[in-house]
N, C-alpha and C positions, 0 to 999 in steps of 0.2 A: 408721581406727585404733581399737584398743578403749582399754579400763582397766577392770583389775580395780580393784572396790571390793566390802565389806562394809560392812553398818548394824548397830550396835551397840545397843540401847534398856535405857531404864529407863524403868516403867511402876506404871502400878497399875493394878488389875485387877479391878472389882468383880466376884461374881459370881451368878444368882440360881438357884436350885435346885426347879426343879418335881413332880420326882418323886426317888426314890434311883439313879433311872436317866439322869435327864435333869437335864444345867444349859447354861444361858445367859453369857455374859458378856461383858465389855466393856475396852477396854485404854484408856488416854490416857495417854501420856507423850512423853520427849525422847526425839531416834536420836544417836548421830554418826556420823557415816561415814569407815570405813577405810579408805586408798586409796592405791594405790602412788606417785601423782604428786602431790608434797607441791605444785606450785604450783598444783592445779586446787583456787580459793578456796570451794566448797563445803563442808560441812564439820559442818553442826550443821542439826535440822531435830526435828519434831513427829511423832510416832505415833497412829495410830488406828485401834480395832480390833473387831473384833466378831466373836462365833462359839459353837461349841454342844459339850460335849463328852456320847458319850452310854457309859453302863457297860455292858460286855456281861457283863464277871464284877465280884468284888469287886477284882480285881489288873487287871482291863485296858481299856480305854475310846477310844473312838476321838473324835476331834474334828475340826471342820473349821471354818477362820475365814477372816475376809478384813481384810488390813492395809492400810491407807493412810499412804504416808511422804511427809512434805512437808519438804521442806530448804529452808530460811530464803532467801527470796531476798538478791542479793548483787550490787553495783553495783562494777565490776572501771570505777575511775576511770584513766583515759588521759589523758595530758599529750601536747604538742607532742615530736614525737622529731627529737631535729637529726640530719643526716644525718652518715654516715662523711665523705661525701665533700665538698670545700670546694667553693662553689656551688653546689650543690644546694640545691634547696630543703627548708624545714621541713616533714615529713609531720606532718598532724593526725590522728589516731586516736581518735573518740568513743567515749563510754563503753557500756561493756555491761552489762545487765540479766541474770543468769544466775541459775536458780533448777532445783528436779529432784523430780520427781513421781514414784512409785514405790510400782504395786499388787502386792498379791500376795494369792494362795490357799494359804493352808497345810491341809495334810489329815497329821495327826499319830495315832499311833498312842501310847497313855500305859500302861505299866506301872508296878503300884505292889510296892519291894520290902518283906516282913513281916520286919522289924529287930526283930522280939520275942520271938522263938525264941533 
């Protein structure tokens, strides 16, 4: 089976500038995650990021980073399930540890518009 999902983030971003052509930088913040299966209990998780963006003019720049999303792990607690059926016995269902790791390479291309004209 699949599921679609989306991560959402708030971050901050420091960033350090070597040359007028070249900078560095750095991301840490929350994700949440958007997802069409309202009972899959993931849901919230941590960003981290790093990457370089470099100028090739004053309007365009290309960058390349890599993120790391880590979503909260999450203990999905199970109780005793009485059966439909009478005599049957009580199924026990233990509990689950579920937790979602999630790399990524982004390679962005950045134009800047001049709003001063």
């Amino acid at each position: 089976s699949s599921l679609n999902v989306s991560l959402h983030s708030i971050y901050l971003k420091p960033s350090l500038s070597f040359s007028d052509k070249f900078l560095t930088f750095f991301k840490i913040g929350l994700c949440v995650l958007n997802k069409e299966d309202k009972s899959f209990i993931l849901d919230r998780g941590s960003i981290l990021s790093a990457g370089f963006e470099y100028a090739i003019n004053e309007k365009l720049s290309f960058g390349l980073s890599h993120s790391f999303y880590n979503l909260f792990d999450e203990v999905k607690k199970s109780s005793d399930m009485p059966s439909n059926f009478p005599g049957l016995p009580i199924i026990s269902v233990s509990d689950t540890e579920n937790d979602l790791e999630y790399n990524k390479i982004g390679l962005s291309i950045i134009y800047g518009f001049d709003f001063s004209k």
